[in-house]
N, C-alpha and C positions, 0 to 999 in steps of 0.2 A: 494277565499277559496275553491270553489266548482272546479275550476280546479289545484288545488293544492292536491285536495284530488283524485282527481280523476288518477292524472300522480302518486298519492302513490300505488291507487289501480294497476295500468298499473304496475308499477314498480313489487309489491310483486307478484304479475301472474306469472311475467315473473321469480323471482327467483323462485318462486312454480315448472316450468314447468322443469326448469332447473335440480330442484332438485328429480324429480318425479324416480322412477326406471325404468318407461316407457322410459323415456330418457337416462337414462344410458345405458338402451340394445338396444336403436338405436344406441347409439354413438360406441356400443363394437361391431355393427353388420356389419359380415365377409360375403363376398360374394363366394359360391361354387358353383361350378359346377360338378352337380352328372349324368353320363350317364345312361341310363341304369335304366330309375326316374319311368316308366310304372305300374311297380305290383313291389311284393316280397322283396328283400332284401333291393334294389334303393327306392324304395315307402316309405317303411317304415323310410327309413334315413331320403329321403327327408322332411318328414312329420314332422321327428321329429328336424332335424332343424329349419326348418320353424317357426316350435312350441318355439324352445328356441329364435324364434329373429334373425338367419339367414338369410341374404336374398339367396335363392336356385335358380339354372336356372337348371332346371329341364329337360335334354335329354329324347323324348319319338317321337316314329315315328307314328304312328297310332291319328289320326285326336278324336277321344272318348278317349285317353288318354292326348293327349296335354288340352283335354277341360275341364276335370276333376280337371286335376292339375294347370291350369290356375286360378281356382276359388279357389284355397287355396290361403291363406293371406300370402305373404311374398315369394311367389311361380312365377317365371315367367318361363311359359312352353315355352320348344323352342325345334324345330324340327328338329328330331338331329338321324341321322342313323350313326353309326361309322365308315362304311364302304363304306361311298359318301363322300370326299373329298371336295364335293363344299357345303354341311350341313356344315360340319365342320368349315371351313371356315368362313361362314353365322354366326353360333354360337360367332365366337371371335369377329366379326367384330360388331356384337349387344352388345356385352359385351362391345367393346371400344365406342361405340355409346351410351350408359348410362353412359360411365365413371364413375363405380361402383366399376370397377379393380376386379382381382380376388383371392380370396385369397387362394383357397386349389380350386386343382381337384379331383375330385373321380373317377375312371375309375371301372364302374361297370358294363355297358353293358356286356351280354357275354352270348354264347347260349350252349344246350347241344346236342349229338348226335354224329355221327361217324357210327360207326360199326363194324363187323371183317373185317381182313383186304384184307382176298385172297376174300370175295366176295362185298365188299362197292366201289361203284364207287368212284373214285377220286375227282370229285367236289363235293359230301358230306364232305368229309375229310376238300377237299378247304374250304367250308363254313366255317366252325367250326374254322379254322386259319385267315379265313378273320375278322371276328369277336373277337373272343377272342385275338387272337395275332397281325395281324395287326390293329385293330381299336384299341385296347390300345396304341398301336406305333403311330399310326393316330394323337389319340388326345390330346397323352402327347407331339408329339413333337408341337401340334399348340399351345396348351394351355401354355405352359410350360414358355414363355417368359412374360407373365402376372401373373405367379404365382411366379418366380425368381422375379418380380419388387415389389411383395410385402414381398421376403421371407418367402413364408408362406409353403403349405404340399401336397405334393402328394401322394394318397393311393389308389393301388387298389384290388381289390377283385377278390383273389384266390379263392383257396380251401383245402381242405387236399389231396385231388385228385393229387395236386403239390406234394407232398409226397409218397400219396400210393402205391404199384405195381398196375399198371394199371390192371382191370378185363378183362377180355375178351370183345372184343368187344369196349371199351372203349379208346383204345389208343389214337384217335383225343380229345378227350377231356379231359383227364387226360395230355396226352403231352402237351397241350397249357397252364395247368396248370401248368406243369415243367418250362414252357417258362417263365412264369411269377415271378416264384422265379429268375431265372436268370438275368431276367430283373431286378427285383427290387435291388439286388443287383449290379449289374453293374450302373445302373443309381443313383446309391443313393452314389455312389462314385462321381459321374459325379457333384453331386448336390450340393455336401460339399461345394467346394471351395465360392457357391454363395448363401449359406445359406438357402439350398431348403432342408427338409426334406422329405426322401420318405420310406412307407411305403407297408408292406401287411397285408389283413385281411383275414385270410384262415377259411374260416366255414365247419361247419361237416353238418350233415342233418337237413334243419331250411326250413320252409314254403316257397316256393319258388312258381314260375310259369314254370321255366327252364326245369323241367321233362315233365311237360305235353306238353309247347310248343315242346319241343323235337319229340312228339308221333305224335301230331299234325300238325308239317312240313311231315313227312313221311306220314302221310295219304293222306294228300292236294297233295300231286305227286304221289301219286296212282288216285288219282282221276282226274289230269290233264293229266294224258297220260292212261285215260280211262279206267283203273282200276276199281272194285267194293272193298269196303269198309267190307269185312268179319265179321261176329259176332266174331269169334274169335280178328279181329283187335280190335274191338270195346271194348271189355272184356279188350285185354290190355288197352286201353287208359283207363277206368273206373278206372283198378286196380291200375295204375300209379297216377292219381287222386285221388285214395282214399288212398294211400301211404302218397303222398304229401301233403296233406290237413291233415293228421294225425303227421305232424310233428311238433316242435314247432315253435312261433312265435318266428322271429326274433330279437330280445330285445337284448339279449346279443350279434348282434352281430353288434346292433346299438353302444352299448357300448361302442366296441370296436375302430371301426370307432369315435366314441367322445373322445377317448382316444386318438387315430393316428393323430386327426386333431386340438383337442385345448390343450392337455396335455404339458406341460415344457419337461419332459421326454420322447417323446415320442419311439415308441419301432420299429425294423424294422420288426418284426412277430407278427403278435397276431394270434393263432389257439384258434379257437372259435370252441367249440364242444358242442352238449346238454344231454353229457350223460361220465361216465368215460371208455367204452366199447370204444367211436372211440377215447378216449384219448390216452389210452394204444396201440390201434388197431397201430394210425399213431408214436410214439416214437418208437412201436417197429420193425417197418419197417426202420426206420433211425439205429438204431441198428443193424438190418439183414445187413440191405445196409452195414454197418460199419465194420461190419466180411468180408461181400465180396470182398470187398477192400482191406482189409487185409489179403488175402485169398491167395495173389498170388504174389511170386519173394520175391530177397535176401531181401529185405529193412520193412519184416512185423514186426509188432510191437505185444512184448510179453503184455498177458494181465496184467501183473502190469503197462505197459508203455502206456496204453489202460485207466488204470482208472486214472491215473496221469493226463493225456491228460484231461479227464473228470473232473478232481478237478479241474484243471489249468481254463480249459473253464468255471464252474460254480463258481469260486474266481470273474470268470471277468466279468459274468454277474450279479454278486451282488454287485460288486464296479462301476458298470456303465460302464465298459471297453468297453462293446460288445454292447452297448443300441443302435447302429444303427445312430448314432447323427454322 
């Protein structure tokens, strides 16, 4: 009797456990791989998958960030520079050594800075495409044959800066954002036939670390080739920092990201903005651009054939024509 009841007790445990919701968001839990995981827009993702039940392998270089994010639950830090080929590498080969598979990349790494152009040395520039433009080529082309075996979503993180006219000064890092539209579009054709969806997340000005680090590479090579550090330097990096720190937290642009990687529909743009000032600011620069194009030889188009164009494109992104699928 007493091990008759006992194999009942074992038994209803084991449906308990089965049925528990804790078990269901193990059984639904997708494995990403976010670069780029350190502070800011990556942190915030990361954290918040983590939170819903993801398991994250979390990209960060710096030895007090991989330890940080090692100690999150559901979080495995792995040491990850974009722009070291044998990291990269390292990273896929741990991913196939859990055999967890992976199910969405996130290409989020990416730095800022450049300068004007007649007086920016060229390996600033280089920097700037090493990172944003080659490390996202880096690690979509490693990654990319673990994410095709599960069919699952590539997305990475632009900016409207892909869009804007670049400011002065700005060229290296607004153009690597252009790069990225390009890319996303090119690769997401590449991806169709094997059932990879690829996306962008372009954000406007959201809490980031990217300015400051930006201030703070330029000071560190003043002071390696023996430079002194100016009050005036100083003032900027302060004022950059207190810019930064005064903008919002990235919520919505985690959203969006939740949207690109678990949504049915997903979308091949999300421009994520925290105000309607840079909303209008980046539409109506694709607008400008749109006259200028139109601007020049036999073949321009009158503006009734201009808004035609406009109703035709807006029918199609409301019947799903254009959803990037």
């Amino acid at each position: 009797m007493k091990s008759y009841l006992h194999c009942t007790l074992v038994l209803l445990a084991a449906v308990f456990f089965v049925m528990t919701p804790q078990h269901v968001v193990a059984q639904d839990q997708k494995s990403i791989m976010v670069t780029g995981a350190s502070t800011g827009i990556g942190r915030h993702l990361a954290e918040s998958l983590a939170a819903a039940g993801h398991h994250v392998y979390a990209g960060a270089r710096k030895d007090e960030d991989l330890a940080e994010l090692g100690a999150i639950e559901n979080i495995t830090a792995v040491r990850l520079d974009v722009t070291k080929q044998d990291q990269v590498d390292a990273a896929v080969a741990l991913i196939n050594e859990k055999g967890s598979g992976l199910y969405a990349l996130v290409n989020n790494a990416g730095v800022g800075g450049g300068g004007a152009v007649v007086e920016t040395p060229i390996a600033d520039q280089t920097f700037v495409y090493a990172v944003n433009v080659e490390g996202v080529y880096r690690t979509t082309q490693a990654f990319a044959p673990l994410v095709i075996e599960s069919k699952g979503r590539i997305v990475t993180t632009g900016s409207i800066a892909g869009t804007l006219a670049a400011y002065p000064g700005f060229s290296a890092y607004s153009g690597s954002k252009h790069w990225i539209e390009a890319f996303t579009d090119s690769f997401a054709e590449e991806m169709k036939p094997v059932g990879v969806t690829v996306s962008v997340v372009e954000p406007g000005n959201y809490k980031s670390n990217i300015r400051r680090s930006s201030v703070s590479r330029r000071l560190e090579k003043v002071k390696s080739t023996g430079g002194d550090i100016t009050d005036e330097m100083k003032q900027r990096y302060d004022a950059t920092a207190e810019r930064e720190l005064s903008y919002k937290e990235p919520d919505e642009v985690t959203a969006a990201f939740m949207h690109a990687l678990f949504d049915d529909n997903p979308l091949r743009r999300y421009m994520v903005v925290p105000n309607e000032e840079e909303q209008a600011m980046t539409i109506r620069t694709k607008v400008n651009e749109l006259v200028q194009l139109n601007g020049w030889g036999p073949y321009s188009y009158s503006r009734d054939e201009l808004v035609k164009m406009l109703d035709q494109a807006l029918a199609g992104e409301s019947s799903g024509e254009d959803s990037g699928e």
